[in-house]
C-alpha positions in Angstrom: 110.6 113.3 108.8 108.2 110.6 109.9 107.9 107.6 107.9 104.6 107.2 106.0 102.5 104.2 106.7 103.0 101.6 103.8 104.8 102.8 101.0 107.3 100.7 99.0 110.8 101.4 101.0 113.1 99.3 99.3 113.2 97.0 96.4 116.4 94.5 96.9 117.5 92.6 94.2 120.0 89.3 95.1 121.4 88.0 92.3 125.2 86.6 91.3 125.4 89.5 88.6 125.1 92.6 90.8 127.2 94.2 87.9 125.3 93.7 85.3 121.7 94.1 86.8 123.5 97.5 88.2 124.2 98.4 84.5 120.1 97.4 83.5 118.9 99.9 85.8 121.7 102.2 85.3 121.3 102.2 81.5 117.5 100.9 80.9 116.1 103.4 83.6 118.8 105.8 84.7 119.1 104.7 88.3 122.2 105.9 89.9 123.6 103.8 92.5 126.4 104.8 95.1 129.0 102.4 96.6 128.3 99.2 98.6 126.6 99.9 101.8 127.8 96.9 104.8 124.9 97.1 106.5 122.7 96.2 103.7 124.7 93.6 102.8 127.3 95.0 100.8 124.3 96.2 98.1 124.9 99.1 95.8 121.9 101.7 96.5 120.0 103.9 94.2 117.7 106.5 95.6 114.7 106.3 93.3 112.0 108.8 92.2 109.2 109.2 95.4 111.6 108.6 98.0 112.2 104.9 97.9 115.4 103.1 97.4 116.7 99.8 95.6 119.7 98.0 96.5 121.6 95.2 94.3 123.7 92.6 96.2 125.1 89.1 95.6 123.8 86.2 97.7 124.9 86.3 101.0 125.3 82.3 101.5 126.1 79.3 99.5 122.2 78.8 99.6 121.0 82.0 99.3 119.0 82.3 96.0 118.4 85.1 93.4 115.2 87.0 94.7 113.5 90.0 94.1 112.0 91.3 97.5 109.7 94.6 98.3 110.0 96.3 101.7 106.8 97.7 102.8 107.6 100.4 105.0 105.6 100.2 108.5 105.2 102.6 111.6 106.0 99.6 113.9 107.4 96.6 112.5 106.6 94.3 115.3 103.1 94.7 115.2 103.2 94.2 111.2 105.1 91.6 111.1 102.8 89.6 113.8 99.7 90.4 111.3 101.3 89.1 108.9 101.8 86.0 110.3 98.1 86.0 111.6 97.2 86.9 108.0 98.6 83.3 107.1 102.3 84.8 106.5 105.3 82.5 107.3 108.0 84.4 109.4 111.4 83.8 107.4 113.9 86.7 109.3 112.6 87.7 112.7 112.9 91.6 113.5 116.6 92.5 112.7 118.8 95.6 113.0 120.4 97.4 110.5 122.6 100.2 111.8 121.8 103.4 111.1 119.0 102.3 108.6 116.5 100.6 110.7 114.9 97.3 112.3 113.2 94.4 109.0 111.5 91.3 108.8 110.6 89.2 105.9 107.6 87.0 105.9 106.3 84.8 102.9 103.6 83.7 101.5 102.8 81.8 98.5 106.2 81.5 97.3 106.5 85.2 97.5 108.4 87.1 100.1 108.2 90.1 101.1 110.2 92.5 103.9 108.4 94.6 106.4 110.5 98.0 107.0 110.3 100.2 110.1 112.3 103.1 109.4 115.4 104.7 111.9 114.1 108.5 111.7 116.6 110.6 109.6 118.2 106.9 108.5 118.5 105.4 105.4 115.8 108.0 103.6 
């Protein structure tokens, strides 16, 4: 199935509690979220209504803070994540590989960031 230009992908959510924002969604909004994935950092991952997908993880680092970050999903990440930096976007996580789910980035701007998400076909969707 090809990957359709610019819907939301994946909404990650980094916070110390993963258990209780897991309960929020689970209970506020019935999400249902399988075990912890490695290569998305150990997140739990809910397939959402529409096809898109949110994963809850604790930081990664020491200096990793809570954030709430949408992955745009994109037909080729390198050439959306070079506009976005054109666009005035500062490049925080070059392209990167995650196995089996695909290649991200994650630009900011404003204070905001935001992932780019180039889908592996028949991966993570």
């Amino acid at each position: 199935m090809a990957a359709p230009e610019s819907p939301i992908h994946y909404l990650e959510i980094v916070t110390p509690e993963v258990d209780r924002a897991r309960l929020l969604y689970t209970t506020a909004l019935g999400w249902r979220f399988q075990a912890a994935v490695p290569e998305l950092g150990q997140a739990v991952v809910a397939a959402l209504p529409g096809g898109s997908l949110c994963g809850i993880r604790a930081p990664l680092h020491e200096s990793e803070v809570p954030v709430v970050r949408t992955y745009i999903r994109v037909p080729d990440l390198d050439a959306a994540t070079r506009a976005a930096e054109q666009a005035g976007g500062q490049i925080l996580l070059e392209s990167m590989d995650l196995a089996g789910w695909g290649r991200i980035s994650i630009f900011e701007i404003g204070g905001i960031q935001q992932g780019l998400w180039q889908v592996q076909p028949s991966a993570g969707s």
